[in-house]
MIVEX-740444 format. One record per residue: residue number from 0; residue in one letter; x, y, z of N, C-alpha, C, CB in turn. Coordinates in nm, 2 decimals, m for minus. Glycine has a CB too. Example, Ala and Ser with C-alpha at 12.3 -4.5 7.8 and 13.67 -1.06 7.14 Angstrom:
# MIVEX-740444
seq / type / nxx / nyy / nzz / caxx / cayy / cazz / cxx / cyy / czz / cbxx / cbyy / cbzz
0 / A / 1.32 / m0.57 / 0.78 / 1.23 / m0.45 / 0.78 / 1.32 / m0.33 / 0.78 / 1.13 / m0.45 / 0.90;
1 / S / 1.28 / m0.22 / 0.71 / 1.37 / m0.11 / 0.71 / 1.29 / 0.00 / 0.79 / 1.41 / m0.06 / 0.57;
//
This chain:
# MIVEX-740444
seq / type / nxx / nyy / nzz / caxx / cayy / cazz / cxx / cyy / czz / cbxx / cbyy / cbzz
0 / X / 9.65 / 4.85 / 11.70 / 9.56 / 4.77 / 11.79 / 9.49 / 4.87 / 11.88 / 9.65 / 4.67 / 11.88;
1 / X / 9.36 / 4.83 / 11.87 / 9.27 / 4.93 / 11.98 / 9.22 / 4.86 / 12.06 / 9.15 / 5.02 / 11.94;
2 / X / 9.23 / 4.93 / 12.18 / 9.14 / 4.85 / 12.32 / 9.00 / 4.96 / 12.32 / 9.26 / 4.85 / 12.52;
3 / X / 8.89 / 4.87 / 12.32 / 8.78 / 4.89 / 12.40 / 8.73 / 4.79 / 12.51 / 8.67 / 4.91 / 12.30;
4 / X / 8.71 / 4.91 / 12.63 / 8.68 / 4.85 / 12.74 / 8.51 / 4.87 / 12.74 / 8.76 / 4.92 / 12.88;
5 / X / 8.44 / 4.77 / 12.81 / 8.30 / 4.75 / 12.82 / 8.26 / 4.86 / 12.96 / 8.26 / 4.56 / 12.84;
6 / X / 8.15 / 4.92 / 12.92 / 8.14 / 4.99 / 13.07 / 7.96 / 4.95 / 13.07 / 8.18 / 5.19 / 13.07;
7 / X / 7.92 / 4.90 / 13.21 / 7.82 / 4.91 / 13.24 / 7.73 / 4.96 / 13.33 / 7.81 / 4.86 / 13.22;
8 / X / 7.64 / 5.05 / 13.35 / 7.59 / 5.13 / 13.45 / 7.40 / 5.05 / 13.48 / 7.60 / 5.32 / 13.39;
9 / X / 7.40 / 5.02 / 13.59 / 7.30 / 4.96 / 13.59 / 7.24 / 5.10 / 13.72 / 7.32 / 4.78 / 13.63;
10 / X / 7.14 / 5.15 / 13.73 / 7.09 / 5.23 / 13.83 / 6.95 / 5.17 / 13.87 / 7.08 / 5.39 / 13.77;
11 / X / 6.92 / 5.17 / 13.99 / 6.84 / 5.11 / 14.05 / 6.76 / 5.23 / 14.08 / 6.89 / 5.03 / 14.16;
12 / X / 6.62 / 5.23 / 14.03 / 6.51 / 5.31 / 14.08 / 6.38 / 5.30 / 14.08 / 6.51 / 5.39 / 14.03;
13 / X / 6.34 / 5.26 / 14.19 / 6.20 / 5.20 / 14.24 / 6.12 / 5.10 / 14.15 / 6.09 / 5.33 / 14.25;
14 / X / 6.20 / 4.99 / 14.14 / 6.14 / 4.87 / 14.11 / 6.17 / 4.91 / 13.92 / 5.96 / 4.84 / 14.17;
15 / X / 6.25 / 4.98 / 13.89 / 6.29 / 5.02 / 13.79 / 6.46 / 4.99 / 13.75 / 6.24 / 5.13 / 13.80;
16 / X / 6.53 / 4.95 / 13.65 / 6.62 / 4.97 / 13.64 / 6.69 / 5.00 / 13.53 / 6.65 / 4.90 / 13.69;
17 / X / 6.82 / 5.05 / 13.49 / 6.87 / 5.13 / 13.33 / 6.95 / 5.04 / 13.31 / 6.94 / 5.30 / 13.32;
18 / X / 6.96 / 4.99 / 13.20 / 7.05 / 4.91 / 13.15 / 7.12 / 4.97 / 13.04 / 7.00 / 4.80 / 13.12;
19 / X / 7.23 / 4.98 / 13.01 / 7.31 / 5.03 / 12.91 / 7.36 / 4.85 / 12.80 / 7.45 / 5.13 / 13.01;
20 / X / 7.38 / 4.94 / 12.66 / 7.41 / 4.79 / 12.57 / 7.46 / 4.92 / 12.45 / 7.22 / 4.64 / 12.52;
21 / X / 7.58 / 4.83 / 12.38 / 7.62 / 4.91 / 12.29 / 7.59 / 4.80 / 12.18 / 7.75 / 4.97 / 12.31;
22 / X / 7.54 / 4.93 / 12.05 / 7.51 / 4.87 / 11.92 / 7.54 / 4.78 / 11.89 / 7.53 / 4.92 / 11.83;
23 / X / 7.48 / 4.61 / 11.82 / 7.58 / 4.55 / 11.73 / 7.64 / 4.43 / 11.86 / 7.70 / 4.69 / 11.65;
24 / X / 7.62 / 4.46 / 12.01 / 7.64 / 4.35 / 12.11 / 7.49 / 4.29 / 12.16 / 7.73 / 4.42 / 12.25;
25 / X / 7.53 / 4.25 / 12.26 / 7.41 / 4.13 / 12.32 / 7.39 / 4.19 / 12.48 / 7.49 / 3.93 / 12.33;
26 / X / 7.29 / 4.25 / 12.51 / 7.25 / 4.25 / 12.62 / 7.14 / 4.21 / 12.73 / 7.26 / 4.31 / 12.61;
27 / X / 7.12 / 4.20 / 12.82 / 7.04 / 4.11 / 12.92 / 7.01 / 4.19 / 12.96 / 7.07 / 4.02 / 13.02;
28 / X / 6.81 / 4.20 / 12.99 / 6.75 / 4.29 / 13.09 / 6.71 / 4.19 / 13.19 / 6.62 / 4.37 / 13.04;
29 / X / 6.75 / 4.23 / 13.34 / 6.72 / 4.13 / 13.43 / 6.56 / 4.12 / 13.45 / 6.81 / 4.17 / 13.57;
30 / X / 6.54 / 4.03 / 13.54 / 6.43 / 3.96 / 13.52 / 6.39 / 3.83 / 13.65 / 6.45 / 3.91 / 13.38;
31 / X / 6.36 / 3.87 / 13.75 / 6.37 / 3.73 / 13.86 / 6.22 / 3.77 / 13.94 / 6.54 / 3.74 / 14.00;
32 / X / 6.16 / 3.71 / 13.95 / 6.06 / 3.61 / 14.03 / 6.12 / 3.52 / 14.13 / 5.99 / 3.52 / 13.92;
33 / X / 6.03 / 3.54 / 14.24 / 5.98 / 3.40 / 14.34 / 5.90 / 3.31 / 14.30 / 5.91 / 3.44 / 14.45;
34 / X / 5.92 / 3.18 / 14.26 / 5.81 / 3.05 / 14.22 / 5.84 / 2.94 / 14.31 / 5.83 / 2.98 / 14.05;
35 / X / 5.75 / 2.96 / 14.41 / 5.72 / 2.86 / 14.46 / 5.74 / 2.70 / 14.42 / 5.62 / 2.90 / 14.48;
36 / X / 5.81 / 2.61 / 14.50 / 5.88 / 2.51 / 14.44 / 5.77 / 2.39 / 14.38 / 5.97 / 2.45 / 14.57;
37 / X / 5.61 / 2.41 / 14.47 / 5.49 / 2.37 / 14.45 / 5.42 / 2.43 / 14.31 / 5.41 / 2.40 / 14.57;
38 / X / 5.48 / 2.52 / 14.25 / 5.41 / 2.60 / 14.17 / 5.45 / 2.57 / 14.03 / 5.44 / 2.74 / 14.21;
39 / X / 5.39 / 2.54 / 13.90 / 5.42 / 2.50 / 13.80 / 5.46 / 2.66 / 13.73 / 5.30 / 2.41 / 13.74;
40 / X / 5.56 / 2.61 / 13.64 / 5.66 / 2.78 / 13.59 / 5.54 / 2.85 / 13.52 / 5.85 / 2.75 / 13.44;
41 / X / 5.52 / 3.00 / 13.57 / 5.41 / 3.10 / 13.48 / 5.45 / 3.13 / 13.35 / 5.39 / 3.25 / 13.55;
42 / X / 5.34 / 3.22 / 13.33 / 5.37 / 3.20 / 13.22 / 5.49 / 3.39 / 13.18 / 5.18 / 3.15 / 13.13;
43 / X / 5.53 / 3.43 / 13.12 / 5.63 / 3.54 / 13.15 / 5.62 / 3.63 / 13.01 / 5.80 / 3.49 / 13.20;
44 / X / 5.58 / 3.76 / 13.00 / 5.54 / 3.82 / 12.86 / 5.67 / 3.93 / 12.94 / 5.34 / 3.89 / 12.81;
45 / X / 5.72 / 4.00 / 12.81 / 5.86 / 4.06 / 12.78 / 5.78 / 4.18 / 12.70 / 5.99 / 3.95 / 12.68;
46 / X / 5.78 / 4.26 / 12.72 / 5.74 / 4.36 / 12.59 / 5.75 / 4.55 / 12.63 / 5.55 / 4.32 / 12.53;
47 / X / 5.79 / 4.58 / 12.49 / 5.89 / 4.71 / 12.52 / 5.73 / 4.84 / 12.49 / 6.06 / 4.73 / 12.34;
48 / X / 5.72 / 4.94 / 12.53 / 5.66 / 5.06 / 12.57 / 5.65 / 5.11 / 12.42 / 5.75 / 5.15 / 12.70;
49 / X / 5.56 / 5.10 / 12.33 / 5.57 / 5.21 / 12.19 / 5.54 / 5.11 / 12.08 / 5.74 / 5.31 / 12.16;
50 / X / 5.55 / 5.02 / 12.12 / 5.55 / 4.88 / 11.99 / 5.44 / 4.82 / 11.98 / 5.66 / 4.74 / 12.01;
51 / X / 5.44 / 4.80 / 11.85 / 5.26 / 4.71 / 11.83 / 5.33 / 4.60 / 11.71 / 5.08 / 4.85 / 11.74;
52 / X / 5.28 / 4.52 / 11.76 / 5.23 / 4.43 / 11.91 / 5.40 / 4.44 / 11.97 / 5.15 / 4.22 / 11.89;
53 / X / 5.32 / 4.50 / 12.09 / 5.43 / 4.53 / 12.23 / 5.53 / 4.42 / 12.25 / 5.35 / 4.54 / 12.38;
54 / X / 5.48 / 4.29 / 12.21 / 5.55 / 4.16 / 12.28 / 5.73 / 4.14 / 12.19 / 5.41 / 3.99 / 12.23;
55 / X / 5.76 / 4.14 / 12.29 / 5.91 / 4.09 / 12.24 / 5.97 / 3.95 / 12.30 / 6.02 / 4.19 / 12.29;
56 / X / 5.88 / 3.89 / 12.34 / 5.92 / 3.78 / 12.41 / 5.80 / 3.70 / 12.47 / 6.00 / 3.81 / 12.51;
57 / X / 5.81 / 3.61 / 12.47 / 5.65 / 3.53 / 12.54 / 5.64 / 3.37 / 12.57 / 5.51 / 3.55 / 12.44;
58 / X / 5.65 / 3.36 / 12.70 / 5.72 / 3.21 / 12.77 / 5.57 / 3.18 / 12.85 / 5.91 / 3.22 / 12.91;
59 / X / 5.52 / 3.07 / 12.75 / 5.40 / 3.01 / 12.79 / 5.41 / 2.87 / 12.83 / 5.30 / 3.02 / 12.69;
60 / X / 5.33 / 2.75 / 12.93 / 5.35 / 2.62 / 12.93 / 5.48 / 2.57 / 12.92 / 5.28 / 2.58 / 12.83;
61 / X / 5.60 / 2.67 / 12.92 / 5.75 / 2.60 / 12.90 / 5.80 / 2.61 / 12.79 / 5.77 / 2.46 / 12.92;
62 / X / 5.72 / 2.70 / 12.70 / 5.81 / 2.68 / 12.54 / 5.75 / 2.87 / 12.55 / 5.71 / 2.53 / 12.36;
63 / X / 5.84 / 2.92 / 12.45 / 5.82 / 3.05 / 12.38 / 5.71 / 3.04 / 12.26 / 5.96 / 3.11 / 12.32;
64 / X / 5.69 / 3.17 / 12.30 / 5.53 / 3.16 / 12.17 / 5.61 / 3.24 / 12.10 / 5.32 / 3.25 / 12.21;
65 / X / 5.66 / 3.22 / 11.97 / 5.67 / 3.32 / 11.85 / 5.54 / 3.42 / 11.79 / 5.72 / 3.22 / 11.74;
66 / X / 5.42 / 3.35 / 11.79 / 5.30 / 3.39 / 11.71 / 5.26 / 3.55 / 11.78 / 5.15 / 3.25 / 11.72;
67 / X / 5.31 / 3.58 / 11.87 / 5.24 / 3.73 / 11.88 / 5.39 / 3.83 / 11.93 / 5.08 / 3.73 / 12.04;
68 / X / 5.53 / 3.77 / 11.90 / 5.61 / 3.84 / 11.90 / 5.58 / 3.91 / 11.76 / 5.73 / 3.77 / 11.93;
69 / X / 5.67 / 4.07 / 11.83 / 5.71 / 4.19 / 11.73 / 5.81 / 4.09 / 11.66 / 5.79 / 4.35 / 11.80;
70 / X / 5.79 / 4.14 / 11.50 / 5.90 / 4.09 / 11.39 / 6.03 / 4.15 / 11.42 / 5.85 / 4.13 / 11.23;
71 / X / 6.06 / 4.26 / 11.47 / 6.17 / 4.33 / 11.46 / 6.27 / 4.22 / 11.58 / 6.14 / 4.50 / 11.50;
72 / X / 6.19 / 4.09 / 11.68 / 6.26 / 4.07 / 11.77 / 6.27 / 3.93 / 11.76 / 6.22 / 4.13 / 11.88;
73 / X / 6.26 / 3.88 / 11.60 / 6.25 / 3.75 / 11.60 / 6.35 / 3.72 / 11.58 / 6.17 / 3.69 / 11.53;
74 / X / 6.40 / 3.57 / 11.64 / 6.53 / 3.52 / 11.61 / 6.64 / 3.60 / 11.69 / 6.56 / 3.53 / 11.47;
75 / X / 6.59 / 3.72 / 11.79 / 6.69 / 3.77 / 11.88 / 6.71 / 3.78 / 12.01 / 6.71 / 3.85 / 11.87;
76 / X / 6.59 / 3.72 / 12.05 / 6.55 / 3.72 / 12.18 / 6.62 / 3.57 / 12.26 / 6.38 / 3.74 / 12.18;
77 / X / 6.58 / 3.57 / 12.39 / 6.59 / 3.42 / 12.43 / 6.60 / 3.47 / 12.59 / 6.74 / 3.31 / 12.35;
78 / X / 6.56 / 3.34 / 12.63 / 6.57 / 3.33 / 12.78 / 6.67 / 3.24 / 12.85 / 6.45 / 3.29 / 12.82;
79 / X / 6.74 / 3.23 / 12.92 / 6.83 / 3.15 / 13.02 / 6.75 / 3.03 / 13.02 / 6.86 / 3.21 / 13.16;
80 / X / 6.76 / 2.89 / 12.99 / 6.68 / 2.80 / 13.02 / 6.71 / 2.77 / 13.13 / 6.67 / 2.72 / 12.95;
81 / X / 6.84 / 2.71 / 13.17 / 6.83 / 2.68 / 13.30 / 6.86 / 2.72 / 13.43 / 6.86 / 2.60 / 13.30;
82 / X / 6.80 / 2.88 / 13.41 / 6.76 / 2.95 / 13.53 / 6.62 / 2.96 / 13.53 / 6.81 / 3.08 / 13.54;
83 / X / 6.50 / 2.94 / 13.50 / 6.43 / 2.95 / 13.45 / 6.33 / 2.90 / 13.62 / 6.44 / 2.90 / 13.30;
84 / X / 6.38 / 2.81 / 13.67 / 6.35 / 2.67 / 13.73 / 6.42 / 2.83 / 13.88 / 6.47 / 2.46 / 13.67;
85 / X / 6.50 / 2.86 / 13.87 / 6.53 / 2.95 / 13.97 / 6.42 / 3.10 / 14.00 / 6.67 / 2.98 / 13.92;
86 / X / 6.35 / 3.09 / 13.89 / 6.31 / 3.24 / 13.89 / 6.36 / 3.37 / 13.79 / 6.34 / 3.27 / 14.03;
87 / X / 6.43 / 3.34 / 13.74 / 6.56 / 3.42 / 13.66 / 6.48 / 3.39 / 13.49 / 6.77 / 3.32 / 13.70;
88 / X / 6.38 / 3.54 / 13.47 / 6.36 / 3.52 / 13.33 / 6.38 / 3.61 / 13.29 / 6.27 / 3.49 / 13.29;
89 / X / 6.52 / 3.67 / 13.29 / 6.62 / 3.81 / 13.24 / 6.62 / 3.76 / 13.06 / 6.85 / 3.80 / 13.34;
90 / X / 6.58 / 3.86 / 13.00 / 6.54 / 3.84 / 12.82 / 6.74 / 3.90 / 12.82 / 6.36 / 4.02 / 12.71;
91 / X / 6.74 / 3.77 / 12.69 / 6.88 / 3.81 / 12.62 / 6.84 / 3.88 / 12.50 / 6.98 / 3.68 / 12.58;
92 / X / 6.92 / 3.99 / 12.47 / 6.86 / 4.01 / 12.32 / 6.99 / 4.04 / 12.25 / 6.75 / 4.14 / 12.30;
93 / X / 7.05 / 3.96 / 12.14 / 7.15 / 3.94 / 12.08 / 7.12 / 4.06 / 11.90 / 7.15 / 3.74 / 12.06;
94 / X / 7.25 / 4.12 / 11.90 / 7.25 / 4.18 / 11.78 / 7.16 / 4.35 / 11.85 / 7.15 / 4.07 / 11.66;
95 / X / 7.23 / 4.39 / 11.92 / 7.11 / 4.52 / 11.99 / 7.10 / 4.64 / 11.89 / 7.17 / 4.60 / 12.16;
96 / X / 7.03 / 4.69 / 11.84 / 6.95 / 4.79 / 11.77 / 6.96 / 4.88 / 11.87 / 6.80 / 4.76 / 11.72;
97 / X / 6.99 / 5.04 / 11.74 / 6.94 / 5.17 / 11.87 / 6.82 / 5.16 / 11.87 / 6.98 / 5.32 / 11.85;
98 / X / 6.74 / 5.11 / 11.80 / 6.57 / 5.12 / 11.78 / 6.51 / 5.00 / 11.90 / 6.51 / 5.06 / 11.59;
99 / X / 6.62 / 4.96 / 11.95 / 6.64 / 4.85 / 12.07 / 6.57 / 4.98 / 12.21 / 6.86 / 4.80 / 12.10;
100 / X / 6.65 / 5.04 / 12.23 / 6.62 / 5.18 / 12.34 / 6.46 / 5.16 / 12.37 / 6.65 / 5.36 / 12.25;
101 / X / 6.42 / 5.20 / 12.46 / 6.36 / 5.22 / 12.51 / 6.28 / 5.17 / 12.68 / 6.32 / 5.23 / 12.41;
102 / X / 6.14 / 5.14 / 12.72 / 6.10 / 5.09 / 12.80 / 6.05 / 4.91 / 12.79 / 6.03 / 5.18 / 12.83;
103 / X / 6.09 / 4.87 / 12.87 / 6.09 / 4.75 / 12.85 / 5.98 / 4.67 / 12.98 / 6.27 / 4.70 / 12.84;
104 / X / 5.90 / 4.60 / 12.97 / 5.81 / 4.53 / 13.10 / 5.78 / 4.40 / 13.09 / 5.68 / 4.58 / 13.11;
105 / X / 5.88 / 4.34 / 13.22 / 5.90 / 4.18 / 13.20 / 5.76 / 4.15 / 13.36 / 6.14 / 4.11 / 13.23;
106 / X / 5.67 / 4.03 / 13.28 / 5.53 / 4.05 / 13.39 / 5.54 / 3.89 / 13.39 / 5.33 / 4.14 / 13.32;
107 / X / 5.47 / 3.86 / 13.50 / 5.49 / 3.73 / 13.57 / 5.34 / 3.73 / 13.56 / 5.57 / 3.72 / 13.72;
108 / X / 5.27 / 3.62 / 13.47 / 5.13 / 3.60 / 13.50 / 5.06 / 3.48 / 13.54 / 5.07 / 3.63 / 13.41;
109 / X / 5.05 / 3.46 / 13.68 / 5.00 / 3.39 / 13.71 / 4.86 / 3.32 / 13.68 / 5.02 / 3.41 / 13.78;
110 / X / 4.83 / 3.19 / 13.67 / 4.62 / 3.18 / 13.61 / 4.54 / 3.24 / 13.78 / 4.53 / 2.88 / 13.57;
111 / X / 4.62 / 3.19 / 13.84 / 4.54 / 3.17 / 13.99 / 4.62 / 3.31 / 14.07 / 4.57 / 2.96 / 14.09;
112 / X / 4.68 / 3.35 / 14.04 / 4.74 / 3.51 / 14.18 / 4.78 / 3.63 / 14.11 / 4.92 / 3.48 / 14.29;
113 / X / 4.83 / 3.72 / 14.19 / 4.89 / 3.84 / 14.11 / 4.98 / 3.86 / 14.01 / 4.92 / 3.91 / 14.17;
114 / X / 5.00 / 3.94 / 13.94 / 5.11 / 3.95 / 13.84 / 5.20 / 4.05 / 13.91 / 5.07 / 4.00 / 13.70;
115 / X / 5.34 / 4.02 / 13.87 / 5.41 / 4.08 / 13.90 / 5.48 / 4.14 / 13.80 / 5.47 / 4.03 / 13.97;
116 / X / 5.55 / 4.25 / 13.80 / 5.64 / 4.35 / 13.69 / 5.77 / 4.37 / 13.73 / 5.58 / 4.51 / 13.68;
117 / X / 5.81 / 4.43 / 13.65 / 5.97 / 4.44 / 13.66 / 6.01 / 4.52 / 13.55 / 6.07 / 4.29 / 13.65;
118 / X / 6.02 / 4.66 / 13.58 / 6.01 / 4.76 / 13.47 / 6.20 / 4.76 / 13.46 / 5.91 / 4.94 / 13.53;
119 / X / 6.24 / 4.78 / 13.30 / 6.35 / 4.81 / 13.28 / 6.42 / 4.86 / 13.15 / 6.39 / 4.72 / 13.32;
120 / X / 6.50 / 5.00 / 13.17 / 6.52 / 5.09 / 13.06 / 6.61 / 5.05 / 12.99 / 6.54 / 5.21 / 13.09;
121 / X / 6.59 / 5.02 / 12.86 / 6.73 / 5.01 / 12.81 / 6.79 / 5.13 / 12.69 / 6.74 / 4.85 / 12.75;
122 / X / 6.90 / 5.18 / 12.70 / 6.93 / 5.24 / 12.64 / 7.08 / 5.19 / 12.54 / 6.91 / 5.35 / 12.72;
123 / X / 7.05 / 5.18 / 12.42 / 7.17 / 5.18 / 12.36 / 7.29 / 5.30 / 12.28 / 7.14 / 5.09 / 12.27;
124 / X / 7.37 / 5.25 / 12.28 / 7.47 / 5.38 / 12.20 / 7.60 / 5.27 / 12.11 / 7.57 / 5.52 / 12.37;
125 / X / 7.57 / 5.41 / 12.00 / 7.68 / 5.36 / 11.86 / 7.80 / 5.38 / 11.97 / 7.70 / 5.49 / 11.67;
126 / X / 7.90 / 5.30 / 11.93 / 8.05 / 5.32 / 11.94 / 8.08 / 5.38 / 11.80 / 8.13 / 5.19 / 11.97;
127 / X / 8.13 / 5.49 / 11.80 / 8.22 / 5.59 / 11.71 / 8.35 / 5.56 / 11.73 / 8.20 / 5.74 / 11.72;
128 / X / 8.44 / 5.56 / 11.60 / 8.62 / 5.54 / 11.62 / 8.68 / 5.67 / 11.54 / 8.69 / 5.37 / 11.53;
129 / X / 8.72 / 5.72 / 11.62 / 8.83 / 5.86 / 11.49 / 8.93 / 5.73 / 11.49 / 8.94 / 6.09 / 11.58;
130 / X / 8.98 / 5.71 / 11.33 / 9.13 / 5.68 / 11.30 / 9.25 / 5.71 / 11.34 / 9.15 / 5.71 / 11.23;
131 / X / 9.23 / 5.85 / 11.32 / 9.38 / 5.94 / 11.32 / 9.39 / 5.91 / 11.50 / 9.37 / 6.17 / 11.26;
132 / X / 9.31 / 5.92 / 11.56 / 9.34 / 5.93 / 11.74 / 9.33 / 5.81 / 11.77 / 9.24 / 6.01 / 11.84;
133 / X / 9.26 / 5.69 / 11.69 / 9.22 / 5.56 / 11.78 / 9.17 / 5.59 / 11.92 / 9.34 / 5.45 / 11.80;
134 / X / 9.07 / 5.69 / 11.89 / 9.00 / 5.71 / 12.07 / 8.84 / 5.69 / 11.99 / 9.03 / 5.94 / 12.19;
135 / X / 8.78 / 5.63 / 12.13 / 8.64 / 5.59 / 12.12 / 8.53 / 5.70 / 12.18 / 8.63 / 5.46 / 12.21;
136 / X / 8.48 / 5.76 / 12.20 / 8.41 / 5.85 / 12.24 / 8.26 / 5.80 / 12.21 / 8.45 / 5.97 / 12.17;
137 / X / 8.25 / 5.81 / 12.36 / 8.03 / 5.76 / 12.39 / 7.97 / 5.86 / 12.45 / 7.97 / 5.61 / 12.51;
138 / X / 7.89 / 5.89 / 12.45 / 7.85 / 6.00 / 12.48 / 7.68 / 5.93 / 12.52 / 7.88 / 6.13 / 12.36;
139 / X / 7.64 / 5.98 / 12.69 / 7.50 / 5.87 / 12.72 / 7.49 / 5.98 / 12.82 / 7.51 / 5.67 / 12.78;
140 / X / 7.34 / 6.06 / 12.84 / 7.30 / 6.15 / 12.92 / 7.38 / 6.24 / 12.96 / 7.28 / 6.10 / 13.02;
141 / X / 7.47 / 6.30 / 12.86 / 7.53 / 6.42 / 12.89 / 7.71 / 6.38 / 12.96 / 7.41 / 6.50 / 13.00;
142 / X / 7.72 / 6.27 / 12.93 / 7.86 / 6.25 / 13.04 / 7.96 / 6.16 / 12.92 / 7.81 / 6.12 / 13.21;
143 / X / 8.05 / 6.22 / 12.91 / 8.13 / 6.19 / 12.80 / 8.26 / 6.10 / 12.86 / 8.17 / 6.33 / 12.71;
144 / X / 8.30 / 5.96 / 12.82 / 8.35 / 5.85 / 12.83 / 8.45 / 5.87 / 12.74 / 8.27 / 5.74 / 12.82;
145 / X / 8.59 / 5.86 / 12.78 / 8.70 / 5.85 / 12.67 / 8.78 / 5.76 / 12.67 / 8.78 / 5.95 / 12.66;
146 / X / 8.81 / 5.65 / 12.60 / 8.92 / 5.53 / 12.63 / 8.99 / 5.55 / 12.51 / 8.86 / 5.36 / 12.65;
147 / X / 9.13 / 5.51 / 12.54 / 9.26 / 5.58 / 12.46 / 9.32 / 5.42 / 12.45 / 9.38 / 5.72 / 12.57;
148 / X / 9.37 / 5.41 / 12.36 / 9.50 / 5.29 / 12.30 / 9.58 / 5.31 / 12.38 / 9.59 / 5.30 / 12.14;
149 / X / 9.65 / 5.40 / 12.38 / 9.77 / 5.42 / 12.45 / 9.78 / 5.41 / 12.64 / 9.81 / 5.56 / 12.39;
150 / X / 9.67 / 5.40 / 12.68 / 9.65 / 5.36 / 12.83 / 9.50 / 5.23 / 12.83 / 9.59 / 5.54 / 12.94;
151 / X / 9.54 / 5.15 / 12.82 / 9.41 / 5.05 / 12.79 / 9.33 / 5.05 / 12.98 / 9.49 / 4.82 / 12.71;
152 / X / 9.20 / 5.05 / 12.96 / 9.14 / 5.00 / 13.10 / 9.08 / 5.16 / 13.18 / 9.29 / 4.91 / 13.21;
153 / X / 9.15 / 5.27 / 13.11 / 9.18 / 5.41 / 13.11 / 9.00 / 5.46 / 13.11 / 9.28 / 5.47 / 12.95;
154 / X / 8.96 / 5.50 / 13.22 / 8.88 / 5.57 / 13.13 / 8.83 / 5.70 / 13.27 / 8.74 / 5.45 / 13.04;
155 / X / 8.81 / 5.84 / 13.11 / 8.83 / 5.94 / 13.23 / 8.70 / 6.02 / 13.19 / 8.98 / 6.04 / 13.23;
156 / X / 8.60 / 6.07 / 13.28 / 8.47 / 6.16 / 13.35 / 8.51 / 6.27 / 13.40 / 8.39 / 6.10 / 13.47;
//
């Protein structure tokens, strides 16, 4: 039996944030707006930094537009519906790709006021298993993570 523990590092940097997601899981880039209770829900484009067409997501009139999403993100994306009504349009993306990695820009477009952004990095990493040791080893910016069978919850920097 092997225990893997989940580790997640979220770093906050000037309206910027890093999200960590390992291969092959489901992770959430956050995503919140103020909408005014008078205000009919905007419309909210999702799309990663290097990709053509950039769009990975796209919440128009209350429904998602498939027609100008990237193919690589069809059928994996989705939004919280009923946070939506809160402000909360954090993209789920199920099944994460290391080709997942990179910069990600969730924009709030209003017809009538400003847009707003919400820049956020995500970086993913394989989980590797040696047999003979049943130890997990990740390795993310130079800082190496070790969780052992034999002490579950263990983990040593």
């Amino acid at each position: 039996r092997m225990c893997i523990c989940i580790y997640f590092k979220v770093l906050l940097l000037k309206k910027s944030e890093m999200v960590l997601a390992f291969a092959g899981g489901v992770v959430l880039l956050p995503c919140n707006f103020s909408i005014p209770a008078s205000a009919d829900v905007p419309t909210v484009e999702w799309s990663k930094q290097g990709l053509h067409p950039y769009v990975v997501f796209l919440y128009r009139g209350g429904y998602e537009i498939n027609e100008e999403k990237h193919p690589a993100f069809w059928y994996r994306t989705s939004l919280i519906a009923k946070e939506q009504k809160n402000g909360n349009f954090s993209l789920r993306i199920a099944n994460v790709r290391p080709s997942d990695a990179g910069k990600y820009r969730c924009k709030r477009l209003w017809s009538d006021g400003p847009r707003d952004v919400t820049a956020v990095e995500l970086d993913v990493v394989r989980v590797h298993s040696t047999t003979e040791k049943h130890t997990v080893v990740i390795v993310i910016n130079y800082i190496r993570l070790m969780l052992f069978e034999d002490n579950p919850g263990c983990l040593e920097i």
